[in-house]
PDB file of N, H, CA, C and O in Angstrom:
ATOM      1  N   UNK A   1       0.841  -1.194   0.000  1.00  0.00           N
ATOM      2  CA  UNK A   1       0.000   0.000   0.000  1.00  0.00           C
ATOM      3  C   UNK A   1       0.876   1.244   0.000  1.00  0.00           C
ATOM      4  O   UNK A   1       1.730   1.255   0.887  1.00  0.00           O
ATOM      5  N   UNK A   2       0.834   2.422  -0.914  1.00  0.00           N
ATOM      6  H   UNK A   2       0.141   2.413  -1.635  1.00  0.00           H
ATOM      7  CA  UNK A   2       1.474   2.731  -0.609  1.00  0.00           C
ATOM      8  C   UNK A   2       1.069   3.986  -0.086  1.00  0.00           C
ATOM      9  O   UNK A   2       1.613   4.999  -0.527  1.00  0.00           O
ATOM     10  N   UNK A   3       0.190   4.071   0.795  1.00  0.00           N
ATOM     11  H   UNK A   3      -0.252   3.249   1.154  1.00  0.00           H
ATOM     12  CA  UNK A   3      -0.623   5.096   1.705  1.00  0.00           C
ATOM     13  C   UNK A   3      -0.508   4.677   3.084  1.00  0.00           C
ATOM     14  O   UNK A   3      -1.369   4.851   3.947  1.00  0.00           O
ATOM     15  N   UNK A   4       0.557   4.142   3.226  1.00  0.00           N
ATOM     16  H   UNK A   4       1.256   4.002   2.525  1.00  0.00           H
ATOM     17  CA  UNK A   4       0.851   3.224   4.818  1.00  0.00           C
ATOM     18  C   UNK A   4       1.830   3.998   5.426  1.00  0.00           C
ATOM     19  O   UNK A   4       2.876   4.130   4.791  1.00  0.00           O
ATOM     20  N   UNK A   5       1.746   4.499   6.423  1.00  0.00           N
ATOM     21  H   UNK A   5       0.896   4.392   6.940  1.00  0.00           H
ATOM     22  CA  UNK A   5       3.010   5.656   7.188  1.00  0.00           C
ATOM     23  C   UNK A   5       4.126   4.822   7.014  1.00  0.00           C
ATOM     24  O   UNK A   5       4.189   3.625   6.734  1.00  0.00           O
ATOM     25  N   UNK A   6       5.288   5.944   7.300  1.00  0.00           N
ATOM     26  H   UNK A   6       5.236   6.916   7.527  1.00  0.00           H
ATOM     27  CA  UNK A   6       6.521   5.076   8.054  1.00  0.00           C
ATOM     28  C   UNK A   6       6.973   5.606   9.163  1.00  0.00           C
ATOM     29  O   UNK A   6       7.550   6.659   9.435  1.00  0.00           O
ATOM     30  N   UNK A   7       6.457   4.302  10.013  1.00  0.00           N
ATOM     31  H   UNK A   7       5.989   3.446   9.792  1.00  0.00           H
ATOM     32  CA  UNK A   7       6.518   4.336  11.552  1.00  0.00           C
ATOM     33  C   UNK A   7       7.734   4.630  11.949  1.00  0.00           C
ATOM     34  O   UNK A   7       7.792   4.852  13.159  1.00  0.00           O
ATOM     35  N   UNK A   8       8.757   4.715  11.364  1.00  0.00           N
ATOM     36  H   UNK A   8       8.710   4.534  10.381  1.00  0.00           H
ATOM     37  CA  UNK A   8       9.959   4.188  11.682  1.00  0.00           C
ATOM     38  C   UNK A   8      10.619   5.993  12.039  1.00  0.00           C
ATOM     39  O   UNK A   8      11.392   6.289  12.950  1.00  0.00           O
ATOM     40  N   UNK A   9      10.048   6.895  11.063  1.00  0.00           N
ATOM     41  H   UNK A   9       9.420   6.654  10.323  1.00  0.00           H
ATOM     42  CA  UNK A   9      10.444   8.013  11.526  1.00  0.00           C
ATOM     43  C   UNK A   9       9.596   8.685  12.390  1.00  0.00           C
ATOM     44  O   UNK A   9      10.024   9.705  12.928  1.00  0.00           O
ATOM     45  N   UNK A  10       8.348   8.259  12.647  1.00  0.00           N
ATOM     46  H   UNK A  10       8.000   7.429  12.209  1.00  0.00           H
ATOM     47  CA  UNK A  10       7.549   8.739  14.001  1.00  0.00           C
ATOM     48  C   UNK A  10       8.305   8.223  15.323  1.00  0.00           C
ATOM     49  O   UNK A  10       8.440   8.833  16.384  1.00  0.00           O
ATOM     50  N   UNK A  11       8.720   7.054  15.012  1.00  0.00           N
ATOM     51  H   UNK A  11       8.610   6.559  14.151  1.00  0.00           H
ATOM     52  CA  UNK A  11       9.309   6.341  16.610  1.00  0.00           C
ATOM     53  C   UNK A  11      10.975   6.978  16.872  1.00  0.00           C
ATOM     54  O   UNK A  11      11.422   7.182  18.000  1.00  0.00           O
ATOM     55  N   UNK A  12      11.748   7.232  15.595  1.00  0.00           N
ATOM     56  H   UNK A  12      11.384   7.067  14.678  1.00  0.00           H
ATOM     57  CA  UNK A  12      12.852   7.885  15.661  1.00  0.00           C
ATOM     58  C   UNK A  12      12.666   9.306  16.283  1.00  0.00           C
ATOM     59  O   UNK A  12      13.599   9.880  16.846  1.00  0.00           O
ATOM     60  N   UNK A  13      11.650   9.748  16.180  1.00  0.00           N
ATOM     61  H   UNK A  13      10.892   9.282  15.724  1.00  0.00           H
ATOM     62  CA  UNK A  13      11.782  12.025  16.475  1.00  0.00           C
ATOM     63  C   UNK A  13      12.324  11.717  17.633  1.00  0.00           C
ATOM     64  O   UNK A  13      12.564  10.707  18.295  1.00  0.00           O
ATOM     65  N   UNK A  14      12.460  12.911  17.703  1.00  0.00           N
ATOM     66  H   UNK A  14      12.265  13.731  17.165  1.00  0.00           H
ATOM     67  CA  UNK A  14      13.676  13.270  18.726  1.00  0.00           C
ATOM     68  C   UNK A  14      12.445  14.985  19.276  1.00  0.00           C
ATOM     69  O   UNK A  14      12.280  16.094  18.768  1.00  0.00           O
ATOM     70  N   UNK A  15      11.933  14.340  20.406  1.00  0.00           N
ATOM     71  H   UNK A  15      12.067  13.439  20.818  1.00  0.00           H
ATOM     72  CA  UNK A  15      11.449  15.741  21.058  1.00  0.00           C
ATOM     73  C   UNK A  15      12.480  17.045  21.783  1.00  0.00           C
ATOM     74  O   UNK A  15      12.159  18.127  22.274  1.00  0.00           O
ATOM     75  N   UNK A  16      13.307  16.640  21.667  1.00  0.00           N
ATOM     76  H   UNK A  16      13.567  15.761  21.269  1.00  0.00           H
ATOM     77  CA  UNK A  16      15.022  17.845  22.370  1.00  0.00           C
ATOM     78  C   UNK A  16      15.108  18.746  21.372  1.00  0.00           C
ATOM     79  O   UNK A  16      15.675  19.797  21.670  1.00  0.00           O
ATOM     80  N   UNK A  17      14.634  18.611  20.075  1.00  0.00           N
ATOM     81  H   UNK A  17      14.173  17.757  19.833  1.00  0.00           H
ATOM     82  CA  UNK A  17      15.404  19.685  19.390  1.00  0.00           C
ATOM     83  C   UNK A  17      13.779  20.398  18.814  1.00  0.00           C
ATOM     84  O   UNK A  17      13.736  21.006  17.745  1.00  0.00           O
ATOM     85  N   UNK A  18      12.732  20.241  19.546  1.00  0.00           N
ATOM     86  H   UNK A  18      12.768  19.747  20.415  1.00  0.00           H
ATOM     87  CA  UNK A  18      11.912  21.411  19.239  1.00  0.00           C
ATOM     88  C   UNK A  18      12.169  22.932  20.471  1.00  0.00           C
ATOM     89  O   UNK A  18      12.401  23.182  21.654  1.00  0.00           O
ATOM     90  N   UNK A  19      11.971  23.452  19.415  1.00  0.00           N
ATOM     91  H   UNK A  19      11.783  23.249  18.454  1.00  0.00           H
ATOM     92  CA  UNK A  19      12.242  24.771  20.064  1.00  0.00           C
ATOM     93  C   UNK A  19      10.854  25.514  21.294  1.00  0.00           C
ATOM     94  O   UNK A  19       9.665  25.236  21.138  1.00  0.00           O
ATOM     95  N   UNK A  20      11.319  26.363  22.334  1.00  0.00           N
ATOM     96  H   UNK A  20      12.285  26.589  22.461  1.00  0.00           H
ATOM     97  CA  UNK A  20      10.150  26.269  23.359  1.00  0.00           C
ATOM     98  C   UNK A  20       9.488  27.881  22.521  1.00  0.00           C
ATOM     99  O   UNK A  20      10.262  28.665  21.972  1.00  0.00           O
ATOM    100  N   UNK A  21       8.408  28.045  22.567  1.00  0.00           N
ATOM    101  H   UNK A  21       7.779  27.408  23.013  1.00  0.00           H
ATOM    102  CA  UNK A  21       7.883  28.702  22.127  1.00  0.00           C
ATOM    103  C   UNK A  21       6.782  29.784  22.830  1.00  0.00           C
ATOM    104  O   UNK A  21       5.781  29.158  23.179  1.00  0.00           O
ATOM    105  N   UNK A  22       6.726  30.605  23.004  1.00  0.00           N
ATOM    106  H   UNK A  22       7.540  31.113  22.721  1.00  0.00           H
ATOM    107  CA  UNK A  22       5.515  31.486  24.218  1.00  0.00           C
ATOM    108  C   UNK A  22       4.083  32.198  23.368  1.00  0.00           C
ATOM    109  O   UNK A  22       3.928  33.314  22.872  1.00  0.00           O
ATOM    110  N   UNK A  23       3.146  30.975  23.470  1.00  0.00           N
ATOM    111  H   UNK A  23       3.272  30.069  23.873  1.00  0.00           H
ATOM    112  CA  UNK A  23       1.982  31.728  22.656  1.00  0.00           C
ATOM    113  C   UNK A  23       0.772  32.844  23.253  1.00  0.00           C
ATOM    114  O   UNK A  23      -0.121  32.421  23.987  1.00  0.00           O
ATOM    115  N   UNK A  24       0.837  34.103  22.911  1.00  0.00           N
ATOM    116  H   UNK A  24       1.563  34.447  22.315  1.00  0.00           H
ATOM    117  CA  UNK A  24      -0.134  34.616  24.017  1.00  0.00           C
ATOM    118  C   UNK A  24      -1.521  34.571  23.799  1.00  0.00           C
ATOM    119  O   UNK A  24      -2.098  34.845  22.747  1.00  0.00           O
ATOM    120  N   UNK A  25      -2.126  34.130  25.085  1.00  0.00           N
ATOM    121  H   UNK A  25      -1.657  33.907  25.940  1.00  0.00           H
ATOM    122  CA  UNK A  25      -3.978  34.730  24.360  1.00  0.00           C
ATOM    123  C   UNK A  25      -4.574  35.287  23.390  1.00  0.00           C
ATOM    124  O   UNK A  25      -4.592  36.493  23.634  1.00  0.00           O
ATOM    125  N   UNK A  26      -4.909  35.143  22.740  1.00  0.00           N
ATOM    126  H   UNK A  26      -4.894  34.163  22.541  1.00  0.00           H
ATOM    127  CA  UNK A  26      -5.706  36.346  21.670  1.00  0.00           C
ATOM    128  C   UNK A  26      -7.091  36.055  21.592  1.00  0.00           C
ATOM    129  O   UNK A  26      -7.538  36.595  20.580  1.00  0.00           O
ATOM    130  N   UNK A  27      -7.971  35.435  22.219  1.00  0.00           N
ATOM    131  H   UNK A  27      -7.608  34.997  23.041  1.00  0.00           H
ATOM    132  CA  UNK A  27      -9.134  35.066  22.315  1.00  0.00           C
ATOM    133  C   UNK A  27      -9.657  35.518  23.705  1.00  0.00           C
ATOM    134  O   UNK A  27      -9.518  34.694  24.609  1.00  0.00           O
ATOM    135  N   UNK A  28     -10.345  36.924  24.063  1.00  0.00           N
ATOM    136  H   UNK A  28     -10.458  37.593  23.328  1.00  0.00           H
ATOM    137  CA  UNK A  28     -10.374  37.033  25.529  1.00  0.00           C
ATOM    138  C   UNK A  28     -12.154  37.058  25.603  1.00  0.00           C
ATOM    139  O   UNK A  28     -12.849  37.460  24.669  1.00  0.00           O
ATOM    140  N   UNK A  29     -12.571  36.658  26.616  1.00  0.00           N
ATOM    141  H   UNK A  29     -12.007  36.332  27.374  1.00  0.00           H
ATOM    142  CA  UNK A  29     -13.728  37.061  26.711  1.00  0.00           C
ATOM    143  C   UNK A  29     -14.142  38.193  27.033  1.00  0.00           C
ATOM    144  O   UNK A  29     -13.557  38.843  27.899  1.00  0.00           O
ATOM    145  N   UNK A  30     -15.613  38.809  26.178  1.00  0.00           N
ATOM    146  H   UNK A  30     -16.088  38.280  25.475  1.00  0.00           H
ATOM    147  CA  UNK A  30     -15.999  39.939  26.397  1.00  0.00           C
ATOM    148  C   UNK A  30     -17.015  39.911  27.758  1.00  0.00           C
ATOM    149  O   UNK A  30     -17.743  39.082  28.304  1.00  0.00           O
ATOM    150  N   UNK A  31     -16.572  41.481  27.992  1.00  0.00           N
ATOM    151  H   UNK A  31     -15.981  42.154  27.548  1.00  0.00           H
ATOM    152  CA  UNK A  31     -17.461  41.758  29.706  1.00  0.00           C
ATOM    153  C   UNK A  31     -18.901  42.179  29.334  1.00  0.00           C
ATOM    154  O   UNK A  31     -19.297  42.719  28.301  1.00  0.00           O
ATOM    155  N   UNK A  32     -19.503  41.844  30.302  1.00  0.00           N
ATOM    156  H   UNK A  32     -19.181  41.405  31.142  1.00  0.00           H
ATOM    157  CA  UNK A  32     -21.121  41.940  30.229  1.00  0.00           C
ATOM    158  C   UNK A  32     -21.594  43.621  29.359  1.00  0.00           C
ATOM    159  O   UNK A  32     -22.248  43.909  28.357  1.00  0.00           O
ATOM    160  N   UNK A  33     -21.009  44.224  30.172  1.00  0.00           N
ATOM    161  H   UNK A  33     -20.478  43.990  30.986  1.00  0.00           H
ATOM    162  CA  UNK A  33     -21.211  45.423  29.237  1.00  0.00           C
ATOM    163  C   UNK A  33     -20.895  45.646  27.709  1.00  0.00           C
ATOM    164  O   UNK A  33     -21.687  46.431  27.187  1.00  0.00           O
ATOM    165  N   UNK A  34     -19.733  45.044  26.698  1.00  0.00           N
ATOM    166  H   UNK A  34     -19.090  44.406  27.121  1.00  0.00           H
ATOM    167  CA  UNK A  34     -19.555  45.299  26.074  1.00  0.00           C
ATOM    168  C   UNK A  34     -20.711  44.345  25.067  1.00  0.00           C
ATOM    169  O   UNK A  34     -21.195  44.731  24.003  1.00  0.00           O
ATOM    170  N   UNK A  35     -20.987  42.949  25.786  1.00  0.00           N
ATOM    171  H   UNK A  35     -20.595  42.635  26.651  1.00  0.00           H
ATOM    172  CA  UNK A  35     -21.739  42.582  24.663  1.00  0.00           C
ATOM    173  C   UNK A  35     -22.983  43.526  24.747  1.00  0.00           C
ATOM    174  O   UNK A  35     -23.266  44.142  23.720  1.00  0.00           O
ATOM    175  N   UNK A  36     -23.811  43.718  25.939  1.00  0.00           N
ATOM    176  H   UNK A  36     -23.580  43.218  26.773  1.00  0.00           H
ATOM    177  CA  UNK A  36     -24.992  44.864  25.485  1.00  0.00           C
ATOM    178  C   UNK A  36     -25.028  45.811  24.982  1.00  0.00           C
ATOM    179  O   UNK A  36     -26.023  46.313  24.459  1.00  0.00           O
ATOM    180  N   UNK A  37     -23.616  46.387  25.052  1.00  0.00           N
ATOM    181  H   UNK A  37     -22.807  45.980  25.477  1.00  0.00           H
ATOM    182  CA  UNK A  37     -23.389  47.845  23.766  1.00  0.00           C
ATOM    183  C   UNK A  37     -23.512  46.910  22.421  1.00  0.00           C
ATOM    184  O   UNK A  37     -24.389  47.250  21.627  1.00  0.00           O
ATOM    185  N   UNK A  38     -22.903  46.035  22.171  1.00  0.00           N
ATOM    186  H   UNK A  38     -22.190  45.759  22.816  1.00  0.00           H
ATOM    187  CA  UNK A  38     -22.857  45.543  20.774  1.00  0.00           C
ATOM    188  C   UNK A  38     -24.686  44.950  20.620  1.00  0.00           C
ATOM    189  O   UNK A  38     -24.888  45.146  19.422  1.00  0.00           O
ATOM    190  N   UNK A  39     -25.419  44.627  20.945  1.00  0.00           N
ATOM    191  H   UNK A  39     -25.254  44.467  21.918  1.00  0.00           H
ATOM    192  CA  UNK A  39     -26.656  44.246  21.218  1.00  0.00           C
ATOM    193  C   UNK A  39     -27.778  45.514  20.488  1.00  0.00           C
ATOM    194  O   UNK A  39     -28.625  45.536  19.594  1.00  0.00           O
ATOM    195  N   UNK A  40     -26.917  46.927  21.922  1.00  0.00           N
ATOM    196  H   UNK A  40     -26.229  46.909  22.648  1.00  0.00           H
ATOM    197  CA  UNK A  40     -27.639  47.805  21.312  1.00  0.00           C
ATOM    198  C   UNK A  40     -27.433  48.430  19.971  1.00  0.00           C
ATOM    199  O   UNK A  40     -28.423  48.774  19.326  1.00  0.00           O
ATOM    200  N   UNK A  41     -26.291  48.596  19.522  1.00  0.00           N
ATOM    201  H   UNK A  41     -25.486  48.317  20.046  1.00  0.00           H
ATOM    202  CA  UNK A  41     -26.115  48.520  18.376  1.00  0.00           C
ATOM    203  C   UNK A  41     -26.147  48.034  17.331  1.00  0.00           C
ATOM    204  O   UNK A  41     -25.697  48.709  16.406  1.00  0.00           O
ATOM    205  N   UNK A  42     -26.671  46.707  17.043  1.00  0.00           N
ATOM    206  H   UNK A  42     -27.037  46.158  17.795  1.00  0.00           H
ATOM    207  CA  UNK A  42     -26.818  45.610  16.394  1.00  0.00           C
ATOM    208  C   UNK A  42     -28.245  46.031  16.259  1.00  0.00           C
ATOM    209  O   UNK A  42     -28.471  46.080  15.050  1.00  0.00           O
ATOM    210  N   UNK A  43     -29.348  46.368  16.956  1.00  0.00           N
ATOM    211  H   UNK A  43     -29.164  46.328  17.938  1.00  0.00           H
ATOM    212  CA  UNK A  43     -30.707  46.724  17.579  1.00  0.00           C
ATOM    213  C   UNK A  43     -31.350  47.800  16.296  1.00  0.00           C
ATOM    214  O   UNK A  43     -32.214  47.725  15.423  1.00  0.00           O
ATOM    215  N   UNK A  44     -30.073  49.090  16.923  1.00  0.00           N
ATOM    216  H   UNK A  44     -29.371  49.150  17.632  1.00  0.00           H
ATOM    217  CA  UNK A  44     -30.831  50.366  16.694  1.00  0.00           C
ATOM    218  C   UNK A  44     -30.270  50.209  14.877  1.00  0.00           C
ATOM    219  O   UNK A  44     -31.110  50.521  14.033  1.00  0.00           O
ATOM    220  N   UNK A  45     -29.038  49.787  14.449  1.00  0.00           N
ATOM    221  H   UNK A  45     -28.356  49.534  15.135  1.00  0.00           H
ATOM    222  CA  UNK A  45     -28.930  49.519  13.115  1.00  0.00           C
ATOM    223  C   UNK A  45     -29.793  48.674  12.394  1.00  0.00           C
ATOM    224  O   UNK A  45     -30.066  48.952  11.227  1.00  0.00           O
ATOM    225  N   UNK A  46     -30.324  47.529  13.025  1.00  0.00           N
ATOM    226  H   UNK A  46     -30.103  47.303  13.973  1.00  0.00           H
ATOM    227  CA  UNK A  46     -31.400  46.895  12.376  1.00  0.00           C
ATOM    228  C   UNK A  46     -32.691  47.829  11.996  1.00  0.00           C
ATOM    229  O   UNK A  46     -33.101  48.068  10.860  1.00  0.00           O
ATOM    230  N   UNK A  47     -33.202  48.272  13.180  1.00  0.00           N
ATOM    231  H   UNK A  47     -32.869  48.078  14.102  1.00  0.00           H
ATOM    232  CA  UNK A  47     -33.984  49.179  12.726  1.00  0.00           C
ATOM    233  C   UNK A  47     -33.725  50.165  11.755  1.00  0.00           C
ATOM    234  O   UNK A  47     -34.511  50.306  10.817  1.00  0.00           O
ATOM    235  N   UNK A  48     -32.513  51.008  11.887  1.00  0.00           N
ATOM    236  H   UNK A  48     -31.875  50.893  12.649  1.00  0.00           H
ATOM    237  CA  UNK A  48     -32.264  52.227  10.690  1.00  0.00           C
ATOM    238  C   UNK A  48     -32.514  51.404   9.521  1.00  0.00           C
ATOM    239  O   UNK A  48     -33.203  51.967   8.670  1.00  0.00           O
ATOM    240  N   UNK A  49     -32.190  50.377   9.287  1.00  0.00           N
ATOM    241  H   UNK A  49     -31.630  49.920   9.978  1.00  0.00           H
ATOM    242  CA  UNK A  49     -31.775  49.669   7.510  1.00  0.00           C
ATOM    243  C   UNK A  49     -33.132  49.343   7.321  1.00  0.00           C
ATOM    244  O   UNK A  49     -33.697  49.444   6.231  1.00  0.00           O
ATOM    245  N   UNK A  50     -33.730  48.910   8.481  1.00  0.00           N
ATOM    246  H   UNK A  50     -33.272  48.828   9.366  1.00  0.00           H
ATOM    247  CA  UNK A  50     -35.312  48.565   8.234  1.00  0.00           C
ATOM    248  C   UNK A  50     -36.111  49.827   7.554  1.00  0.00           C
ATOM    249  O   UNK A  50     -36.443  50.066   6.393  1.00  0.00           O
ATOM    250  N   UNK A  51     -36.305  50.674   9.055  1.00  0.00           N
ATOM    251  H   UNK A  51     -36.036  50.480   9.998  1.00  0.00           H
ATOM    252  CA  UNK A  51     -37.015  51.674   7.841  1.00  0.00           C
ATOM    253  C   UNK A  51     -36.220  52.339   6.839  1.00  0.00           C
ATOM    254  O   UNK A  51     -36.902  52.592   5.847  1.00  0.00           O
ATOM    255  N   UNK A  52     -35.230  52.647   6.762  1.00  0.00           N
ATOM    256  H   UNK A  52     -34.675  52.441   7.569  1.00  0.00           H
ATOM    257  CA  UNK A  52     -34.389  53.142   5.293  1.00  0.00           C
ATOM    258  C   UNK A  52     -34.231  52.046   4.380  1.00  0.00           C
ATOM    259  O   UNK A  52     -33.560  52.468   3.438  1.00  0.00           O
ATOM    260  N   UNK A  53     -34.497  50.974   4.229  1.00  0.00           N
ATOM    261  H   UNK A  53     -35.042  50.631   4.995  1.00  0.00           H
ATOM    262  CA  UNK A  53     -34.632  50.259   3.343  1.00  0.00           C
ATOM    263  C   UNK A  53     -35.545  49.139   3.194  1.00  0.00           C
ATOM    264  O   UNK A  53     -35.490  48.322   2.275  1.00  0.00           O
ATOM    265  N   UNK A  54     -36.427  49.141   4.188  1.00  0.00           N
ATOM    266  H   UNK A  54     -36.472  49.804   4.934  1.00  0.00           H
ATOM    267  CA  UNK A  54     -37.335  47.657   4.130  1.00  0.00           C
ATOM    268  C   UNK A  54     -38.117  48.601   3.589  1.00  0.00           C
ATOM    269  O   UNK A  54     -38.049  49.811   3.372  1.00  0.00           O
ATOM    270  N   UNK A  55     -39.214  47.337   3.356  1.00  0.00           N
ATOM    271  H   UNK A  55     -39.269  46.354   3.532  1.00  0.00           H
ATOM    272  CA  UNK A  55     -40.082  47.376   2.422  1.00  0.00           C
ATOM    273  C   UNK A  55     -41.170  48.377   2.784  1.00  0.00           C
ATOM    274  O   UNK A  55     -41.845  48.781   1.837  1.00  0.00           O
ATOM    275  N   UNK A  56     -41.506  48.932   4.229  1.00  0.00           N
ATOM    276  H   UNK A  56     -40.958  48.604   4.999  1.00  0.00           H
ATOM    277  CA  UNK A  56     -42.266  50.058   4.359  1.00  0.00           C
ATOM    278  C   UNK A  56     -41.433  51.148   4.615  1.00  0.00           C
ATOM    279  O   UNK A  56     -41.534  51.665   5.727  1.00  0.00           O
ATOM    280  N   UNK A  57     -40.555  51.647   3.740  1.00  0.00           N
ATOM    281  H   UNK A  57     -40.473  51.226   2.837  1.00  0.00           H
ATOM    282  CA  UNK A  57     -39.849  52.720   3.388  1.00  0.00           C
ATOM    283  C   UNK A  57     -40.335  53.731   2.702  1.00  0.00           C
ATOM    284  O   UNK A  57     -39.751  54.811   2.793  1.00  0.00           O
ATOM    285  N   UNK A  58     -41.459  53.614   1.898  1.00  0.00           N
ATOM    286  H   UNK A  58     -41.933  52.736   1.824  1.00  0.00           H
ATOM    287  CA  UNK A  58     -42.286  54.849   1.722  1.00  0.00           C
ATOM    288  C   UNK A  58     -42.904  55.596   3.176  1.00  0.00           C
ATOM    289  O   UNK A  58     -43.072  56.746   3.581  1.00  0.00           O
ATOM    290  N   UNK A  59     -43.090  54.430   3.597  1.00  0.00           N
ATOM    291  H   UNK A  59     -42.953  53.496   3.268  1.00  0.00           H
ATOM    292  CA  UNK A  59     -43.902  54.714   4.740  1.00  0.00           C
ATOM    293  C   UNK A  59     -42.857  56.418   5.762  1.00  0.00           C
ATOM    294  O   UNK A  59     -43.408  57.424   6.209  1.00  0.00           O
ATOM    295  N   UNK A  60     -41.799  56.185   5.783  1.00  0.00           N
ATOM    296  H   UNK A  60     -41.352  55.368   5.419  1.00  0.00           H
ATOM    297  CA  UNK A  60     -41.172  57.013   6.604  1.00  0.00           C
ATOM    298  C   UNK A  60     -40.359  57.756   5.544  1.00  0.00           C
ATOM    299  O   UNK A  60     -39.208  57.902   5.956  1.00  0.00           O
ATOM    300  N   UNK A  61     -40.522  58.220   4.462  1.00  0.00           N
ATOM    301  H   UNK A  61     -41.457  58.101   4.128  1.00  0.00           H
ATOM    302  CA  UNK A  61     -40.096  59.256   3.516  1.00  0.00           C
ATOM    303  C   UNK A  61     -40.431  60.433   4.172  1.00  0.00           C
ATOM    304  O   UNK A  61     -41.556  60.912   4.315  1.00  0.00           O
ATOM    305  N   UNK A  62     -38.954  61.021   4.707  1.00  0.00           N
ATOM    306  H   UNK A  62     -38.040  60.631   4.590  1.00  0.00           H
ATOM    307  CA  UNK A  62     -38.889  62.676   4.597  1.00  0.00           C
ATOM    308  C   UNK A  62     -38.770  63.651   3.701  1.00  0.00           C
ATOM    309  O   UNK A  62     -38.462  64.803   4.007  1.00  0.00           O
ATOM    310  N   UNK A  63     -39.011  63.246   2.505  1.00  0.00           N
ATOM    311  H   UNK A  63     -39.261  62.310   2.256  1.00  0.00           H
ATOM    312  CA  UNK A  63     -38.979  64.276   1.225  1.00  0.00           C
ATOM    313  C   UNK A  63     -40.001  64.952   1.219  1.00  0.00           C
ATOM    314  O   UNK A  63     -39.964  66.013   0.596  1.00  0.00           O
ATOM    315  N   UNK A  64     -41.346  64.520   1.966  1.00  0.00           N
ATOM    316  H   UNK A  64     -41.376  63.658   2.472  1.00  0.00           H
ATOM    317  CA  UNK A  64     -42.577  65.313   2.262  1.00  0.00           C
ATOM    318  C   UNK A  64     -43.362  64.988   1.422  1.00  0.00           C
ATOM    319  O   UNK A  64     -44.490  65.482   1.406  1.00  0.00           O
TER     320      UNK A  64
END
């Protein structure tokens, strides 16, 4: 087969010569407050696009 590993260099590695490495966080969790700002904003933009562009958008025409 020739889709068959070779074990022979998995069992040979040598774990000494990887290098140590320092990865920092970059995934932090957000604080209670920031997701409800994003909430409210997510909110009040839905609405703007709604009436500025949904379908009862005549409805709230300021051109008079």
């Amino acid at each position: 087969m020739a889709n068959k590993l070779d074990m022979g260099e998995i069992t040979s590695f040598d774990k000494v010569k990887l290098k140590k490495t320092e990865t920092p966080e970059k995934n932090t969790l957000q604080t209670k407050e920031t997701t409800e700002e994003e909430k409210q904003s997510e909110s009040s933009s839905f609405i703007h696009d709604f009436i500025n562009l949904g379908p009862f958008s005549f409805l709230f025409d300021k051109s008079g």
